[in-house]
C-alpha positions in Angstrom: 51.8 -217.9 22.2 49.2 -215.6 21.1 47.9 -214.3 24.6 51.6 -213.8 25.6 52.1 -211.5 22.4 48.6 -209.3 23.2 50.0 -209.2 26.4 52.9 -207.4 25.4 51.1 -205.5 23.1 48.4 -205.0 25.5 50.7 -203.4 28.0 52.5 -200.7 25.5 48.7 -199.6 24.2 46.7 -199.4 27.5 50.1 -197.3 29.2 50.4 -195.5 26.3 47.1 -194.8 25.8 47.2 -193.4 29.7 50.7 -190.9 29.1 49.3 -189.7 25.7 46.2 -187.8 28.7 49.1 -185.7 29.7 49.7 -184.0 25.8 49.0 -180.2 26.3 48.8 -180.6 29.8 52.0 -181.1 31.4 54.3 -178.9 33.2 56.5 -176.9 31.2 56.7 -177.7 26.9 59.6 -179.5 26.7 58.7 -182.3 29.1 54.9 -182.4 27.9 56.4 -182.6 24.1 58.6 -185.4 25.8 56.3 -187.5 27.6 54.3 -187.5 24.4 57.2 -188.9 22.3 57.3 -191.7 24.8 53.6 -192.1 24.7 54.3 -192.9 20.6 56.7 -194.8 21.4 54.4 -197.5 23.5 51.9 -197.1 20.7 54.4 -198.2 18.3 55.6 -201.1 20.4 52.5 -201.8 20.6 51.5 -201.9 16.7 54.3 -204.2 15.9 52.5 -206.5 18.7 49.4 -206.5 17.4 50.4 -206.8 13.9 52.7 -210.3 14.6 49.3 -211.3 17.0 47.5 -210.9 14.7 49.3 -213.6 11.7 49.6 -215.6 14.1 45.6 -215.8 15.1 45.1 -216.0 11.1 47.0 -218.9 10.6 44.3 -220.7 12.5 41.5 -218.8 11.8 39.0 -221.0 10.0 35.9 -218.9 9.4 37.2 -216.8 6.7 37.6 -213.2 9.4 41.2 -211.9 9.0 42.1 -210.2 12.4 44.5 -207.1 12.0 46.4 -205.0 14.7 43.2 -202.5 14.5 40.6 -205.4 15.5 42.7 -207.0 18.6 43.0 -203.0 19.8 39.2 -202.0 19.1 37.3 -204.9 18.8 37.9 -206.5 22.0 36.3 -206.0 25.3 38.0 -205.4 28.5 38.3 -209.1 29.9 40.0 -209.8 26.8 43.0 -207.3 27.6 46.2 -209.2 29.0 47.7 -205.6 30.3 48.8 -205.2 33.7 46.6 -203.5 35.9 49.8 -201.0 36.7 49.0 -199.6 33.4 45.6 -199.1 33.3 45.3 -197.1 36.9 44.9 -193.4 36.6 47.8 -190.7 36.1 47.4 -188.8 39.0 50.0 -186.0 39.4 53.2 -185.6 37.7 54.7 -187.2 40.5 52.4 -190.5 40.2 53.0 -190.3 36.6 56.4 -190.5 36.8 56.8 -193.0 39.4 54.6 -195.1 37.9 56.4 -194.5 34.5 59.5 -195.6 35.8 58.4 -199.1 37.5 57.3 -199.8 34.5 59.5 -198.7 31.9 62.3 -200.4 34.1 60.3 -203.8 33.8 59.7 -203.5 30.4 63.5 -202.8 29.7 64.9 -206.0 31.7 62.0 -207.7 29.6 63.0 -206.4 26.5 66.7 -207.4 27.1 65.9 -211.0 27.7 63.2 -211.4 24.8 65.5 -210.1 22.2 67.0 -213.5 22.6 64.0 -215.3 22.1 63.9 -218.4 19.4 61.2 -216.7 17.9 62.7 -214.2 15.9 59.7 -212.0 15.3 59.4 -211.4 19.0 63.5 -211.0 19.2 63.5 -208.2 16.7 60.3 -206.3 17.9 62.1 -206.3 21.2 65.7 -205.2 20.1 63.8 -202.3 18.5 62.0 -201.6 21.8 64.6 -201.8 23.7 66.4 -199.1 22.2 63.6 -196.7 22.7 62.7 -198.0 26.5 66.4 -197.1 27.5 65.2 -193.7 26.5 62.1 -193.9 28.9 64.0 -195.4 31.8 66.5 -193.1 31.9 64.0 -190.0 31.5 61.8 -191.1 34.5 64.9 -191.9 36.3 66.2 -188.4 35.8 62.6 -187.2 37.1 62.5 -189.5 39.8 65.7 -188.2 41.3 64.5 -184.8 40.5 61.7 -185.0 42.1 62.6 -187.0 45.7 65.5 -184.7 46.1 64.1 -181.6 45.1 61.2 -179.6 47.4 59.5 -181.0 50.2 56.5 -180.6 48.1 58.1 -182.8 45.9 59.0 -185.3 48.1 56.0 -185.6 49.8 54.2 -186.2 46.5 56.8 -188.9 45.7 55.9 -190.6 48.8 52.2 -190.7 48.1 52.5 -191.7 44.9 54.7 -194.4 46.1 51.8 -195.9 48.4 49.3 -195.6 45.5 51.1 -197.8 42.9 52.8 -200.1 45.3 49.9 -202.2 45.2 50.3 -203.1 42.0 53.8 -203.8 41.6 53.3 -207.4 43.1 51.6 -208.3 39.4 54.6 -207.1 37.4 56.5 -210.5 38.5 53.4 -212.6 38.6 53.9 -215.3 36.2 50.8 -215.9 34.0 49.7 -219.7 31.9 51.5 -217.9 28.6 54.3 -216.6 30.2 55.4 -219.6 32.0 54.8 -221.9 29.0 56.7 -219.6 26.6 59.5 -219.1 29.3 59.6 -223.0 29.1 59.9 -223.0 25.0 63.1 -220.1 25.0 59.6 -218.3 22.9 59.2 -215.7 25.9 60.7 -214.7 29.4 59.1 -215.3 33.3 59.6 -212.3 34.7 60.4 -213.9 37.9 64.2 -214.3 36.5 64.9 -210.3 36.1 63.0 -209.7 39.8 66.2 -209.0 41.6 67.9 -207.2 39.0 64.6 -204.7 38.6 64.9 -204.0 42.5 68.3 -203.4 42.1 68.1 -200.8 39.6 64.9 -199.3 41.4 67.3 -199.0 44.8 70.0 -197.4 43.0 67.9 -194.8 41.6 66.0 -194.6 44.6 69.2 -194.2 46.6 70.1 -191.2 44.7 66.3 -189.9 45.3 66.7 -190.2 48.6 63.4 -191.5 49.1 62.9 -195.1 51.2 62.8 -197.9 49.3 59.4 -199.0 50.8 58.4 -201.5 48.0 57.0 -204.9 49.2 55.5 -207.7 47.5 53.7 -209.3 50.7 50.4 -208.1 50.1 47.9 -210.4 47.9 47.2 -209.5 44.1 44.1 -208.7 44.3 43.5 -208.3 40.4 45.4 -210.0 37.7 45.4 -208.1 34.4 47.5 -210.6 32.9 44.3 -212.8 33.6 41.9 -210.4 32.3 40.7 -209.2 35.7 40.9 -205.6 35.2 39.5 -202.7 37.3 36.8 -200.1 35.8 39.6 -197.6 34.8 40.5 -200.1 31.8 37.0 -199.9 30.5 36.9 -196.4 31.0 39.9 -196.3 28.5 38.3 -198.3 26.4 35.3 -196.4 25.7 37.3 -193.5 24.9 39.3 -195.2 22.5 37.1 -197.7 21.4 34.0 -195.2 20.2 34.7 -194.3 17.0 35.3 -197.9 15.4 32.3 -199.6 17.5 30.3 -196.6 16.2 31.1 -196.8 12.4 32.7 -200.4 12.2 35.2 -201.0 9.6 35.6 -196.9 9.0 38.5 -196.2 7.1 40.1 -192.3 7.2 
């Protein structure tokens, strides 16, 4: 139960972490200042994660260290993050961004819908608030999707690159890890195997309206599971950058 709540919060923190590179550098103010929002978003998600993670890990912690939602983000190194590896890869262009930004915000809004059911009512509650704030970052990438497939050939073409380099990693999205499966079993938390269909059916819709090919397979072999702690170096890259400060000065306090 606790590895499958860091991996929740795992996810919203590391692709957060990787949208909140774009903030003064995107291309026109309104959708920098936008992809920013949804980059606090994530970070928020992810806070209310940690934070549950953590009393849960402190309710069997028998040598006297309290964990908090700052130690399970700073303190951990990279084999200990549950994120997806989708998350963690670069940004690339705006295109890749947004592509990669709306496979994943649709996942994480079919997961949200089915964990704000959850017995646990922790979980349910940190997901009914989510949800209302991923519908905002499915339907913005969305919009950009279609915008960019059916806009210039430039465009397009991008699209269609950035659709071979995060294919890959789709496959992982509906890999079902240990804590997954054995919260799915308990009603605690959801295998996303069950919303598999419905996520490619929203993908072809949009996709549809694109115009671009809906060239997604799941054939090839995973060859790194992040829900497993197999990461690639990108992760620790992140982490250095956001790590530094508190495995510099540990404990600081602003």
């Amino acid at each position: 139960f606790f590895d499958y709540t860091l991996q929740l919060a795992d996810n919203s923190l590391i692709m957060g972490h990787r949208l909140s590179e774009w903030a003064g550098h995107g291309p026109m103010l309104e959708q920098d200042i936008a992809l920013s929002n949804i980059a606090l978003d994530m970070i928020g998600q992810s806070r209310n994660f940690y934070q549950y993670a953590a009393e849960i890990k402190n309710q069997f912690n028998t040598n006297g260290e309290q964990a908090t939602e700052d130690t399970l983000a700073y303190l951990r190194d990279s084999a200990e993050f549950k994120n997806c590896v989708l998350a963690e890869i670069p940004n690339g262009d705006w295109g890749q961004t947004i592509l990669k930004l709306y496979f994943f915000s649709t996942f994480q809004f079919l997961l949200y819908q089915e964990l704000k059911n959850s017995t646990n009512t922790s979980l349910a509650a940190i997901a009914e608030k989510s949800l209302k704030e991923t519908s905002y970052h499915l339907r913005w990438s969305a919009e950009w999707t279609v915008r960019l497939g059916d806009g210039t050939d430039e465009s397009r073409q991008r699209m269609l690159n950035s659709l071979d380099t995060v294919n890959p990693y789709l496959n992982e999205l509906f890999y079902t890890s240990s804590p997954e499966a054995l919260c799915a079993e308990n009603k605690i938390g959801v295998d996303p195997v069950t919303f598999k269909e419905a996520w490619l059916s929203k993908v072809q819709s949009v996709f549809e309206e694109a115009t671009l090919p809906m060239d997604i397979s799941f054939d090839s072999p995973i060859e790194r599971v992040g829900k497993n702690g197999d990461h690639t170096s990108h992760l620790q890259h992140i982490l250095d950058d956001m790590q530094m400060l508190q495995r510099s000065f540990p404990g600081c306090e602003w």
